[in-house]
C-alpha positions in Angstrom: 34.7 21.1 -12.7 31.2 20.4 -10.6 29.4 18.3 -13.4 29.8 15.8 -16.5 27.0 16.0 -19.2 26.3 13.1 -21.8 23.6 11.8 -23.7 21.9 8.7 -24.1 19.6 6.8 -26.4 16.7 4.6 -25.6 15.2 2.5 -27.8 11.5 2.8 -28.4 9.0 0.9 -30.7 8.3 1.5 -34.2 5.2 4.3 -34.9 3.3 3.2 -37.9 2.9 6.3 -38.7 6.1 7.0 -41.5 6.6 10.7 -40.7 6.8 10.0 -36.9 9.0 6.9 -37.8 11.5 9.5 -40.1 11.6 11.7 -36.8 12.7 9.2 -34.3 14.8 7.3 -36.3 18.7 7.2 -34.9 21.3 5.9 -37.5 23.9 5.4 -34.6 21.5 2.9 -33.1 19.7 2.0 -36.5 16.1 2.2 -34.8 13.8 4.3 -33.5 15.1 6.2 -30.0 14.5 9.7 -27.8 17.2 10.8 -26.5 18.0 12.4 -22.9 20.9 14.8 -21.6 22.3 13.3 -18.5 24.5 15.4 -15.9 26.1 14.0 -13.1 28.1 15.3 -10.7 31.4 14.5 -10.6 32.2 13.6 -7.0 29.6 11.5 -6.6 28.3 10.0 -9.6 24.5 11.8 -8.7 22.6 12.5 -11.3 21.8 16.6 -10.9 19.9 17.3 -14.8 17.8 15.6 -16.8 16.5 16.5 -19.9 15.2 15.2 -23.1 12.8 12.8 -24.6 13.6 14.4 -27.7 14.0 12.1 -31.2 17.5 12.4 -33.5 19.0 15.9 -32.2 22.9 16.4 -32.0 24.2 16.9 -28.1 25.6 20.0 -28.7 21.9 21.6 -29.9 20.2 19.7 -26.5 22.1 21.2 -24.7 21.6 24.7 -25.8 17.5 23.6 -26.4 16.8 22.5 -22.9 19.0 25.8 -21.1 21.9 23.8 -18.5 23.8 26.1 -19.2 21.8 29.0 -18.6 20.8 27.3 -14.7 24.5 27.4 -13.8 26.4 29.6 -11.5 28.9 31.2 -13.1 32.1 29.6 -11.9 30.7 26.3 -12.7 32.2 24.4 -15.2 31.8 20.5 -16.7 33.0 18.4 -19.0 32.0 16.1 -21.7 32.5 14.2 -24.7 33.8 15.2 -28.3 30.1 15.7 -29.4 29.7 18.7 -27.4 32.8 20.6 -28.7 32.5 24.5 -29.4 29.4 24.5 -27.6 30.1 26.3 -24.7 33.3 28.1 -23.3 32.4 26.7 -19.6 32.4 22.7 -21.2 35.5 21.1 -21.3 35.9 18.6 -24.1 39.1 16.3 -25.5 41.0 17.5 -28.8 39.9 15.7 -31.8 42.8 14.6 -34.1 43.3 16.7 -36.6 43.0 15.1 -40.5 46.5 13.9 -41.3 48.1 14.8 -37.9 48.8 13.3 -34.4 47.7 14.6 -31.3 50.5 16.2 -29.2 51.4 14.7 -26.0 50.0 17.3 -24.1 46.9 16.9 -25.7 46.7 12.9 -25.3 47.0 13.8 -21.5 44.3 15.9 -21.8 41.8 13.6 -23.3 43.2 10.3 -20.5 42.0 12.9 -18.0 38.8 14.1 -18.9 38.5 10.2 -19.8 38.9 9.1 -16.3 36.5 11.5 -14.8 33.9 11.5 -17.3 34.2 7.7 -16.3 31.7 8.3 -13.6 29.3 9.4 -15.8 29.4 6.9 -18.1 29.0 4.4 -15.1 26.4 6.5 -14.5 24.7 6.1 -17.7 25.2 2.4 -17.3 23.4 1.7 -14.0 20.3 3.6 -15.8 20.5 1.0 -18.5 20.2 -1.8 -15.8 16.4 -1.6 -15.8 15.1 -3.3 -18.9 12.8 -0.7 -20.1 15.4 1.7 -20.7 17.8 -1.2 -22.5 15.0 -2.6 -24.3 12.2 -1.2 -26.7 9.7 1.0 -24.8 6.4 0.2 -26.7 4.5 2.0 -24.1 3.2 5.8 -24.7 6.2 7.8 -26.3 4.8 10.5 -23.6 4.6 8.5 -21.1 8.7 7.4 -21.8 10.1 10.7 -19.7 8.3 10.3 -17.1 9.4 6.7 -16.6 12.9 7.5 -17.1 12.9 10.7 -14.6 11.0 8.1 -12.1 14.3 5.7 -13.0 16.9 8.3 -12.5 15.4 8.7 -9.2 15.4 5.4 -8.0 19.2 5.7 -9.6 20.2 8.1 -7.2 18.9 6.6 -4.3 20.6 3.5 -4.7 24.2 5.6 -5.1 23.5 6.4 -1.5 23.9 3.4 -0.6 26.5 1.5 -3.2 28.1 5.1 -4.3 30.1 4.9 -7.5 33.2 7.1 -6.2 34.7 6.0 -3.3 35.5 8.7 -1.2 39.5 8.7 -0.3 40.2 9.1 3.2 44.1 7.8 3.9 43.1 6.8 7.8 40.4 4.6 6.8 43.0 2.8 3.9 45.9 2.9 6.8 42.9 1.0 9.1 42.1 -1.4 6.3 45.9 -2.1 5.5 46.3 -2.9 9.5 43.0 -5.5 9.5 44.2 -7.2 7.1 47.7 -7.9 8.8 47.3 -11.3 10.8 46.8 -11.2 14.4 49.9 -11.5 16.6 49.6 -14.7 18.7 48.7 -14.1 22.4 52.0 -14.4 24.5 49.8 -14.0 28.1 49.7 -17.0 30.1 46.9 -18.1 31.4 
């Protein structure tokens, strides 16, 4: 697994026109929105794709529309959420529960771990949403939106290099930290 792909909605401001208004209009959300593919790396929370801008389209069909999957190397693999199930074999997904059946435990394991690491991506997603014009209606240009939010994504990135979301695990620097935090031995030199 090298990636985690998920999709967001922002909110944008009503068109008067009706037509445009039928097109943009998210029921999830209840408003107008575009949506935008996110993928982020695994390891490091980075965002690595962006795609989108587009008004109400299911994940699954964004993701063959915009062509991810076609800019991978071929042992690359990623994982996402149920909205993206059957669209690829190289996208792993958790089991839905079957209509009047439990999910076995196997397959409850399954869906904690893809949980925790698609956790990264979802933080991700959050620290996008920090900046008010993606969390609040965008009643600027609707083509003038992508731009913005690729500008956004950027400054996103740059900031993980220096508050990174995953905290790389190195056991000598957690044995260090356990020993600083042990108080200090009084001096037993005379002076």
């Amino acid at each position: 697994m090298t990636f985690s792909v998920d999709v967001t909605e922002c909110p944008i401001s009503k068109p008067r026109d009706f037509e445009v208004q039928r097109l943009l209009w998210s029921r999830k959300k209840e408003r107008c929105t575009l949506k935008y593919e996110i993928a982020t790396h695994i390891a490091t929370g980075e965002i690595i794709w962006l795609a989108g801008g587009v008004p109400k389209r299911h994940d699954k069909k964004i993701l063959e529309d915009f062509g991810l999957m076609k800019r991978l190397e071929p042992w690359e693999k990623g994982i996402a959420d149920k909205g993206y199930q059957g669209a690829s074999n190289r996208i792993m997904t958790p089991y839905k529960r079957r209509k009047h059946d439990r999910l076995t435990k196997y397959e409850l394991y399954w869906n904690r771990c893809i949980s925790s690491v698609r956790a990264t991506a979802e933080r991700t997603n959050g620290w996008l949403k920090i900046f008010r014009v993606l969390h609040c209606e965008w009643r600027g240009e609707i083509a003038l939106h992508y731009e913005v939010f690729l500008l956004l994504a950027q400054m996103t990135n740059i900031r993980m290099k220096f508050h990174p979301i995953v905290k790389k695990y190195n056991p000598l620097l957690h044995m260090n930290v356990a020993y600083r935090s042990l108080p200090r031995a009084p001096s037993t030199h005379l002076e």
